[in-house]
Biopython code that builds the backbone (N, CA, C, O; Angstrom):
import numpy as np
from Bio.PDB.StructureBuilder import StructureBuilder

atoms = [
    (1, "UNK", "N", (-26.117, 52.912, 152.055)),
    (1, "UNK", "CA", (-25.102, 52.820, 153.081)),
    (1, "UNK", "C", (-25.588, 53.592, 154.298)),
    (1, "UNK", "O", (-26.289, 54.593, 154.154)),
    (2, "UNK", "N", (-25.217, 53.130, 155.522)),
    (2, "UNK", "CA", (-26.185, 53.848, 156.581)),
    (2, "UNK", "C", (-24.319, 53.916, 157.676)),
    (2, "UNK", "O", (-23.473, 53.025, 157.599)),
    (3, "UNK", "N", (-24.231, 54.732, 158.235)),
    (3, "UNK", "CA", (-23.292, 55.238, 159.085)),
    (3, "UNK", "C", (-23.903, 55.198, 160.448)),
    (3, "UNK", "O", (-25.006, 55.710, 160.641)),
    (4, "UNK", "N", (-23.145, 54.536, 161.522)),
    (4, "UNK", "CA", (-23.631, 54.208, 163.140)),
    (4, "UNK", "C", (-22.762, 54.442, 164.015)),
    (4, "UNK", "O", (-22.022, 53.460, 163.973)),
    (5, "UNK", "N", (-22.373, 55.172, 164.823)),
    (5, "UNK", "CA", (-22.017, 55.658, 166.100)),
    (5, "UNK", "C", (-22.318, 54.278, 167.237)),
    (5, "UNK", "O", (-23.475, 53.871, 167.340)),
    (6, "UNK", "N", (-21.147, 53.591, 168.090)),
    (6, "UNK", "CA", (-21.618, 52.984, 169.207)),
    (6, "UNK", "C", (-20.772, 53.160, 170.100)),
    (6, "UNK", "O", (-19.780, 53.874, 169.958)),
    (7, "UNK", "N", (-21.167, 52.305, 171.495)),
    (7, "UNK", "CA", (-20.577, 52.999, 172.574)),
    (7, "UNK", "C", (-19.326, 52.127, 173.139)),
    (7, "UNK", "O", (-18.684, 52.357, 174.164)),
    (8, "UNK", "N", (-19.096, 50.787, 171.963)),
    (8, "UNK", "CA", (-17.973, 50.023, 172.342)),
    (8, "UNK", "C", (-17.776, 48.952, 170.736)),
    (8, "UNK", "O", (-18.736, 48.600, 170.051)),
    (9, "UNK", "N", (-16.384, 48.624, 170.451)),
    (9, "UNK", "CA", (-16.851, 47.783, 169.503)),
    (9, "UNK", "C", (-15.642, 47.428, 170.202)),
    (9, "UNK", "O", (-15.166, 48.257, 170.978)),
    (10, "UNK", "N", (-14.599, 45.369, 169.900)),
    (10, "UNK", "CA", (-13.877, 44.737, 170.510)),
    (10, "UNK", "C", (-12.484, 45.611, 170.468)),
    (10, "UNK", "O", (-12.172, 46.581, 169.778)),
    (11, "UNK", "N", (-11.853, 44.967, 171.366)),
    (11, "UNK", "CA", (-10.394, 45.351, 171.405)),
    (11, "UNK", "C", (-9.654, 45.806, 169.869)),
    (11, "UNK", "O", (-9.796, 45.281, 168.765)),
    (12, "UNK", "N", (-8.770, 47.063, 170.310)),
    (12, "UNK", "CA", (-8.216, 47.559, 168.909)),
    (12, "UNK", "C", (-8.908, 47.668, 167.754)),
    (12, "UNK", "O", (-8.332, 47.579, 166.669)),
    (13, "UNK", "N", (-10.199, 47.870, 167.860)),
    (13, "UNK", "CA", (-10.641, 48.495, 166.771)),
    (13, "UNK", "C", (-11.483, 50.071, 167.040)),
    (13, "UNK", "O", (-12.068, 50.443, 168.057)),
    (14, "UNK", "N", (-11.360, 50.529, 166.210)),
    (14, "UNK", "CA", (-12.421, 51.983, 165.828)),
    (14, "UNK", "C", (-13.575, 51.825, 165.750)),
    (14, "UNK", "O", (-14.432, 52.141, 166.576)),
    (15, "UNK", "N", (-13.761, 51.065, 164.242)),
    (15, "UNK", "CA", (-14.611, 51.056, 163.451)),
    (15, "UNK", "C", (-14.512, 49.654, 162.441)),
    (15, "UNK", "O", (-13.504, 48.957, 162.317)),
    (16, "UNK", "N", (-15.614, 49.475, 161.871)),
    (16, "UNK", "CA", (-15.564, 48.333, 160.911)),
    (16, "UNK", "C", (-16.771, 48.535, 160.055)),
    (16, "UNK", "O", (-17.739, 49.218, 160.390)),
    (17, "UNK", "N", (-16.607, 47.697, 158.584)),
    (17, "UNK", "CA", (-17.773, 47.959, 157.808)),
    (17, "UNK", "C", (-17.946, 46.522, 157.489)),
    (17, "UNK", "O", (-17.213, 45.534, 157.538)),
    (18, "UNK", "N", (-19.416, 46.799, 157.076)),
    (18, "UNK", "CA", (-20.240, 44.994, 156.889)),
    (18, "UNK", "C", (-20.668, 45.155, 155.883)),
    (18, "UNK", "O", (-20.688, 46.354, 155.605)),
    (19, "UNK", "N", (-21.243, 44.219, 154.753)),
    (19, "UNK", "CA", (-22.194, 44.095, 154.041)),
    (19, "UNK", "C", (-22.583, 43.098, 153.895)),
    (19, "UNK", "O", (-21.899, 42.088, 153.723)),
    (20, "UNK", "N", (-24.186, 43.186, 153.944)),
    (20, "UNK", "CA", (-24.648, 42.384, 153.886)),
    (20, "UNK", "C", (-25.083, 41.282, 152.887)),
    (20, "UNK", "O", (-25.557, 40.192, 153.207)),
    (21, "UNK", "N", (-24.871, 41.690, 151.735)),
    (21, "UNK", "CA", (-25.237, 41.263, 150.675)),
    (21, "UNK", "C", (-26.443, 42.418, 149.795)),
    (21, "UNK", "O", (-26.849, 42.416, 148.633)),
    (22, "UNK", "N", (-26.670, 43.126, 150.718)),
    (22, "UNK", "CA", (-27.707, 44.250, 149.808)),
    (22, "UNK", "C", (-27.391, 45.798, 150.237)),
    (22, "UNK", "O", (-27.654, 46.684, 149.424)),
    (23, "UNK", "N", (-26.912, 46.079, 151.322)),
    (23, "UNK", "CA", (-26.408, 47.257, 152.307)),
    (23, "UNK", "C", (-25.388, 47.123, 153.150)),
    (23, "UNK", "O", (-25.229, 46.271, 154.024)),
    (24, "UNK", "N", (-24.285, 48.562, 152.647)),
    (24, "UNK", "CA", (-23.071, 48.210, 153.257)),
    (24, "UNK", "C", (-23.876, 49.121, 154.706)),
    (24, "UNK", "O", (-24.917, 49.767, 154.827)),
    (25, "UNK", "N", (-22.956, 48.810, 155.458)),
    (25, "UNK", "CA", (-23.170, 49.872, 157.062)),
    (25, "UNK", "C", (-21.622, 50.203, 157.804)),
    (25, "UNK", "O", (-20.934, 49.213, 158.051)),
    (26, "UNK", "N", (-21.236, 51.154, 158.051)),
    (26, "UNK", "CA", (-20.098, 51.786, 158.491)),
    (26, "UNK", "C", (-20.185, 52.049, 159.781)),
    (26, "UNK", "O", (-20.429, 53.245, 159.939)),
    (27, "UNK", "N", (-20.070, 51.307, 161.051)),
    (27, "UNK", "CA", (-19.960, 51.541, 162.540)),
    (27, "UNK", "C", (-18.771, 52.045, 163.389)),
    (27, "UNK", "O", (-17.798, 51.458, 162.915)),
    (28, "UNK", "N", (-18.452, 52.646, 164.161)),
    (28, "UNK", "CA", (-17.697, 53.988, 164.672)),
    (28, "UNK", "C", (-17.836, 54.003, 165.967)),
    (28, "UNK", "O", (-18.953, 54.342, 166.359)),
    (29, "UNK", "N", (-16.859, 53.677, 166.959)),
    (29, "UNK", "CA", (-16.954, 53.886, 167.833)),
    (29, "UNK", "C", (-16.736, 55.139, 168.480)),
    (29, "UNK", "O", (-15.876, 55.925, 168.084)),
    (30, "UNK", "N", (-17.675, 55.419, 169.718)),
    (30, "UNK", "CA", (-17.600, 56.676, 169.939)),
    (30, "UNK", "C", (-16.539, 57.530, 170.893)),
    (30, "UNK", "O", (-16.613, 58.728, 171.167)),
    (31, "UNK", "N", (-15.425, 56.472, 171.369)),
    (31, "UNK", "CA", (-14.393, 56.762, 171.726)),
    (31, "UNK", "C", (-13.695, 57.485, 171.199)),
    (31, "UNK", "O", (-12.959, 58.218, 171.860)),
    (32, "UNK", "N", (-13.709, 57.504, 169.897)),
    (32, "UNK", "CA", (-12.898, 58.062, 168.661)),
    (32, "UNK", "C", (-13.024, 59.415, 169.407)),
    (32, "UNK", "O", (-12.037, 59.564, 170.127)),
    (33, "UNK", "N", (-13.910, 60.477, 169.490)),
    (33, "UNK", "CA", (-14.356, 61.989, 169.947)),
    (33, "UNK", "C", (-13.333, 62.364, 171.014)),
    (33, "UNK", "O", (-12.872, 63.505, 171.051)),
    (34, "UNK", "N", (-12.887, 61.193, 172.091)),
    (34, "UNK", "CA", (-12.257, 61.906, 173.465)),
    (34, "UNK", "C", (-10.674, 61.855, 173.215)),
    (34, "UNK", "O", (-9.866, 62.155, 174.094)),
    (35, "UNK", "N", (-10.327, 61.457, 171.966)),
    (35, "UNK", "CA", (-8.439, 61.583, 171.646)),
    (35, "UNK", "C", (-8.636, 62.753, 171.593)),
    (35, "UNK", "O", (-7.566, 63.103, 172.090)),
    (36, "UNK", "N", (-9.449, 64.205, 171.271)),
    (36, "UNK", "CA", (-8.880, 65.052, 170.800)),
    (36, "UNK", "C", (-8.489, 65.437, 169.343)),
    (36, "UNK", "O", (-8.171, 66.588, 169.043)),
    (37, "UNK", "N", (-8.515, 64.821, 168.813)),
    (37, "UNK", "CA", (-7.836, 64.711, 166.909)),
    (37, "UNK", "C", (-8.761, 64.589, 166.603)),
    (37, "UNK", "O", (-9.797, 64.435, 167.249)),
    (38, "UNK", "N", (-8.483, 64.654, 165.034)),
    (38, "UNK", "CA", (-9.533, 64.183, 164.160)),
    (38, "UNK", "C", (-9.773, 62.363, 164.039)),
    (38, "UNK", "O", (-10.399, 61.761, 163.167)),
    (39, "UNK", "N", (-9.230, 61.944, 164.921)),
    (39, "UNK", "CA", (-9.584, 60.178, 164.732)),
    (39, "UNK", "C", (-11.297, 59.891, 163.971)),
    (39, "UNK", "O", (-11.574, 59.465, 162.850)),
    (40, "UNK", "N", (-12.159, 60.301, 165.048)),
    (40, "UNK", "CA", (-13.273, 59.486, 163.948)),
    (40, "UNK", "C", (-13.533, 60.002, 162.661)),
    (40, "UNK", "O", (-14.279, 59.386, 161.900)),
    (41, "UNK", "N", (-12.769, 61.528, 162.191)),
    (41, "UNK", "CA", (-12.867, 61.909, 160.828)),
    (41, "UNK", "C", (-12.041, 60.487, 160.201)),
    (41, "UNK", "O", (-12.637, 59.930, 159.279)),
    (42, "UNK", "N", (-10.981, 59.994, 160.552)),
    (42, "UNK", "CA", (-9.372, 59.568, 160.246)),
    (42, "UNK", "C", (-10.362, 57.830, 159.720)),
    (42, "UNK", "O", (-10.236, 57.207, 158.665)),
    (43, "UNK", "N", (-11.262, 57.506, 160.910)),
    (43, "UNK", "CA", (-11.940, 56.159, 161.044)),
    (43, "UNK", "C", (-13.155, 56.549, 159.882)),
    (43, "UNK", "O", (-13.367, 55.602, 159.125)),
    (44, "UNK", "N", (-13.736, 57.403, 159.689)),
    (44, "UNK", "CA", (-14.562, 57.054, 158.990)),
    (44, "UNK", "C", (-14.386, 57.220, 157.310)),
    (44, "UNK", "O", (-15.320, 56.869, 156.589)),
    (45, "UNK", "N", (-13.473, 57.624, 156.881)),
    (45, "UNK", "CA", (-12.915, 57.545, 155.726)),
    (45, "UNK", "C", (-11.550, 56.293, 155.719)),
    (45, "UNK", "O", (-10.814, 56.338, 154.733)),
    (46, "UNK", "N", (-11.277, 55.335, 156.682)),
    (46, "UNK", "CA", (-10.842, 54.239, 156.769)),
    (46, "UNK", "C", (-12.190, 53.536, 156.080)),
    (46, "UNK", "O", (-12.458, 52.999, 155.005)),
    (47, "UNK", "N", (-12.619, 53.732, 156.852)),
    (47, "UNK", "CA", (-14.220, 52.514, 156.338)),
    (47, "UNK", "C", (-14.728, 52.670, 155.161)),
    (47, "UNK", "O", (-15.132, 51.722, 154.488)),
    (48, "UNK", "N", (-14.759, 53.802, 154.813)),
    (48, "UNK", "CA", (-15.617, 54.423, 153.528)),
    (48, "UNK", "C", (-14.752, 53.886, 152.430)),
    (48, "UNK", "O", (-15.142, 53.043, 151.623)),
    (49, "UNK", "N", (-13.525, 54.433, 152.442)),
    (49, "UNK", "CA", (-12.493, 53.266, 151.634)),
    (49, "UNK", "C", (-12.813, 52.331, 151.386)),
    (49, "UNK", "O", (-12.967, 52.019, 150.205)),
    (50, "UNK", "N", (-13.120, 51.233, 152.693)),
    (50, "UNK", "CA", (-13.581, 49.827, 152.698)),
    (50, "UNK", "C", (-15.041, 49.651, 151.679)),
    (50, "UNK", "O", (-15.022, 49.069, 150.594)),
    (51, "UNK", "N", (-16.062, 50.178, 152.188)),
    (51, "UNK", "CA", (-17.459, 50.378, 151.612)),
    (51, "UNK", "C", (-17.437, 50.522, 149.754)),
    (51, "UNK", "O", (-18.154, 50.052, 148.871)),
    (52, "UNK", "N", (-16.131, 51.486, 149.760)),
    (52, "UNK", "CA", (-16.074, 51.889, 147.979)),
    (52, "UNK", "C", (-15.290, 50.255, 147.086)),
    (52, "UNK", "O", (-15.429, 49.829, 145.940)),
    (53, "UNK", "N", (-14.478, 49.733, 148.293)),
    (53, "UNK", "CA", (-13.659, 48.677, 147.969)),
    (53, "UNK", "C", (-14.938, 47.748, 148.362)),
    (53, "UNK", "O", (-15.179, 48.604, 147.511)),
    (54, "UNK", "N", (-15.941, 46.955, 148.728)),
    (54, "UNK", "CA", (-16.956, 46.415, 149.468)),
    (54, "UNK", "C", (-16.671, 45.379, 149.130)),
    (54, "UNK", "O", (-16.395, 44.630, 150.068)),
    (55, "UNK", "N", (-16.594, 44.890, 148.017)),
    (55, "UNK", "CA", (-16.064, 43.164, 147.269)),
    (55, "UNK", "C", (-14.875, 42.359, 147.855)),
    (55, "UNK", "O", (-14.764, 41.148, 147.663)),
    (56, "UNK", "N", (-14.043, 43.048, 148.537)),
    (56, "UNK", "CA", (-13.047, 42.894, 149.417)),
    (56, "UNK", "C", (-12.959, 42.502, 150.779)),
    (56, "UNK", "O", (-12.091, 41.992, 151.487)),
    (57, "UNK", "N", (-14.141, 42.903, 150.927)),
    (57, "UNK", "CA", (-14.405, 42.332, 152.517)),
    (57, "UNK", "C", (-14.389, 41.519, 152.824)),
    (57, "UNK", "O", (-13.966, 41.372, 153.971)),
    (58, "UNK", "N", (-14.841, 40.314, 152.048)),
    (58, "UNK", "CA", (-14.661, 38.664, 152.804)),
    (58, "UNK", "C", (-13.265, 38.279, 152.487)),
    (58, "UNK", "O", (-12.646, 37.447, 153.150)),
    (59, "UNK", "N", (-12.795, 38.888, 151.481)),
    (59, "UNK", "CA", (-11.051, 38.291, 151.366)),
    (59, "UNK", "C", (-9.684, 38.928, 151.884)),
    (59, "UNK", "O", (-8.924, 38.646, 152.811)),
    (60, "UNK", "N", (-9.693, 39.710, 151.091)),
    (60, "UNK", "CA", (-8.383, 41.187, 151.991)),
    (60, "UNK", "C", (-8.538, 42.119, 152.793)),
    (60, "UNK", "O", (-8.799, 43.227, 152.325)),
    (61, "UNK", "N", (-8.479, 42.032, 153.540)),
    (61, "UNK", "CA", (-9.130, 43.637, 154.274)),
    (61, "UNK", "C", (-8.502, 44.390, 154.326)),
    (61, "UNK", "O", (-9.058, 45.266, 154.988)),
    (62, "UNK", "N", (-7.161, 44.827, 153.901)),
    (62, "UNK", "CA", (-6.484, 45.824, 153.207)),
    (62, "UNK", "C", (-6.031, 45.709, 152.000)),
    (62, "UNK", "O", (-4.860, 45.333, 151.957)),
    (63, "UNK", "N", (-6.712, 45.961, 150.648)),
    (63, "UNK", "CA", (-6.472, 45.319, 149.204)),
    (63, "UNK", "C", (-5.191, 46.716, 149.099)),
    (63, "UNK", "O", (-4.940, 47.587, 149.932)),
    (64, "UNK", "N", (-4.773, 46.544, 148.166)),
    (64, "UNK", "CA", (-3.630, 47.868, 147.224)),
    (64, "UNK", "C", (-4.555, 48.630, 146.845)),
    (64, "UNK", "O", (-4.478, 49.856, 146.915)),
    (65, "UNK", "N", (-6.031, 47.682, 146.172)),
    (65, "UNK", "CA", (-7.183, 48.745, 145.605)),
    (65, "UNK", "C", (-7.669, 50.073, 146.640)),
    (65, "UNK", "O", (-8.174, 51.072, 146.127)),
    (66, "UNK", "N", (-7.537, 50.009, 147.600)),
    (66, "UNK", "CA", (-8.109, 50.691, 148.591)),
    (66, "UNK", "C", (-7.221, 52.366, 148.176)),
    (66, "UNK", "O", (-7.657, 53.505, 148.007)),
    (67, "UNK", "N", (-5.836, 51.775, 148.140)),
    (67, "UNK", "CA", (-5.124, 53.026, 148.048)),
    (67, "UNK", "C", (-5.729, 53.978, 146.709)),
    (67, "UNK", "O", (-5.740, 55.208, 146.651)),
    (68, "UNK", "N", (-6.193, 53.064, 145.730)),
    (68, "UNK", "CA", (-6.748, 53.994, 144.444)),
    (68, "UNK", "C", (-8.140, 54.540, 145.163)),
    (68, "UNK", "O", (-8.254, 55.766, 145.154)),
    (69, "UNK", "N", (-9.178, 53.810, 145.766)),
    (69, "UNK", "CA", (-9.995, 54.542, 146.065)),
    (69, "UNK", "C", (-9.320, 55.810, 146.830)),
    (69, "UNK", "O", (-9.269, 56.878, 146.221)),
    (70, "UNK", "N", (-8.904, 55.734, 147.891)),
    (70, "UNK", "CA", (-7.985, 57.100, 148.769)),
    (70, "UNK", "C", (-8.271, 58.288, 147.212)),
    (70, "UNK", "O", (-9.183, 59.081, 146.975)),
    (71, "UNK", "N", (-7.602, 58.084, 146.790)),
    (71, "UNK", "CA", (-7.192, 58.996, 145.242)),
    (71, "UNK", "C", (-8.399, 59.568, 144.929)),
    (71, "UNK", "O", (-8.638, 60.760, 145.124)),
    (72, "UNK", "N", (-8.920, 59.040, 144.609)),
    (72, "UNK", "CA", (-10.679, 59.088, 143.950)),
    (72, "UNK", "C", (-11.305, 60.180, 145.297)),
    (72, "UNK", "O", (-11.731, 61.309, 145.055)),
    (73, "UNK", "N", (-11.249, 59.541, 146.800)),
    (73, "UNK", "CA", (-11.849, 60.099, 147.849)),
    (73, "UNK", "C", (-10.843, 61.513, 147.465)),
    (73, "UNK", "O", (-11.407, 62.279, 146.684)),
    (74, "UNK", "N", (-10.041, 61.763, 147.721)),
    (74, "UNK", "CA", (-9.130, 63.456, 147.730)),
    (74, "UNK", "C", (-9.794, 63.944, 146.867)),
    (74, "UNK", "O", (-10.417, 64.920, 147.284)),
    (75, "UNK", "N", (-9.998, 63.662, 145.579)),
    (75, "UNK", "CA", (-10.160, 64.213, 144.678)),
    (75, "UNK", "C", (-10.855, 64.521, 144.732)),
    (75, "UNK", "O", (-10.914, 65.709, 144.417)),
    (76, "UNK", "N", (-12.141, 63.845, 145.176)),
    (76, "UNK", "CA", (-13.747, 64.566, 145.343)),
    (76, "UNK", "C", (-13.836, 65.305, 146.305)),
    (76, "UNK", "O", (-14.701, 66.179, 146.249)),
    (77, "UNK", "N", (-12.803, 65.191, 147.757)),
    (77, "UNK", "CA", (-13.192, 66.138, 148.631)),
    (77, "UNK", "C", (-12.495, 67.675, 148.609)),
    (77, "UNK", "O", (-12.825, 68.694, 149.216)),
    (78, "UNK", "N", (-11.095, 67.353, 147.404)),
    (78, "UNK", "CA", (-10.841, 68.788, 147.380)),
    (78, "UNK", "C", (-10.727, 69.616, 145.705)),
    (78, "UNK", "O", (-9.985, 70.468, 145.215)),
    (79, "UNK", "N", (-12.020, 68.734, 145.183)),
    (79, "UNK", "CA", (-12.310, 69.277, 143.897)),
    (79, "UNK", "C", (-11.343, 69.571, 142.866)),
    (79, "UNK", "O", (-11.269, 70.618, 142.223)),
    (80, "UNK", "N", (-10.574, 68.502, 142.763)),
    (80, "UNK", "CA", (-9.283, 68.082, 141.838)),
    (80, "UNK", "C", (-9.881, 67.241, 140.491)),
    (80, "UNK", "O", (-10.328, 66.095, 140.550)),
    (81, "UNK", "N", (-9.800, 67.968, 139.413)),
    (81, "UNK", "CA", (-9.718, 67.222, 138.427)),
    (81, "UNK", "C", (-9.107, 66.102, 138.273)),
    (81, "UNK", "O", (-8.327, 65.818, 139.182)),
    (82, "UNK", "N", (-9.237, 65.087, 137.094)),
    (82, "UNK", "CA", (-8.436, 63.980, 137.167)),
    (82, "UNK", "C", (-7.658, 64.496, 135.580)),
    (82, "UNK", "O", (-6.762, 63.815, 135.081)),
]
sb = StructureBuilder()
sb.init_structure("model")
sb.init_model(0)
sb.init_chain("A")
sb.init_seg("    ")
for serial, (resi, resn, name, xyz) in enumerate(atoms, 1):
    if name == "N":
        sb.init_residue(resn, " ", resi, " ")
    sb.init_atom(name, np.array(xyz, "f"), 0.0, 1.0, " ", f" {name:<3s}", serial, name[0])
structure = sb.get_structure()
């Protein structure tokens, strides 16, 4: 998985993730930095979601599954047993 910073992606979006069939890639626009907030933290664990969900991409792009990954992501980032 490779993570990319750019300097515009289309209307109303952040960020988006692709795969290709062999490598997912997670792109981020760099607008995200001048809100002030944590937005591109907020965008890039939107995507990463997506990336862990990856099979999903050509059909739902917001599955229910996504919300279990979320779970899985907390857990690893604040060292919560299951």
């Amino acid at each position: 998985m490779t993570v990319q910073t750019v300097d515009a992606i289309k209307a109303d979006m952040y960020g988006y993730t692709e795969f290709d069939g062999e490598r997912l890639k997670i792109v981020i626009e760099r607008k995200c930095l001048k809100c002030g907030c944590d937005c591109m933290l907020w965008v890039l664990l939107h995507e990463w979601l997506h990336a862990m969900d990856h099979w999903h991409l050509d059909r739902n792009d917001h599955p229910d599954s996504a919300g279990a990954y979320y779970m899985q992501a907390y857990r690893i980032i604040f060292g919560i047993k299951e």
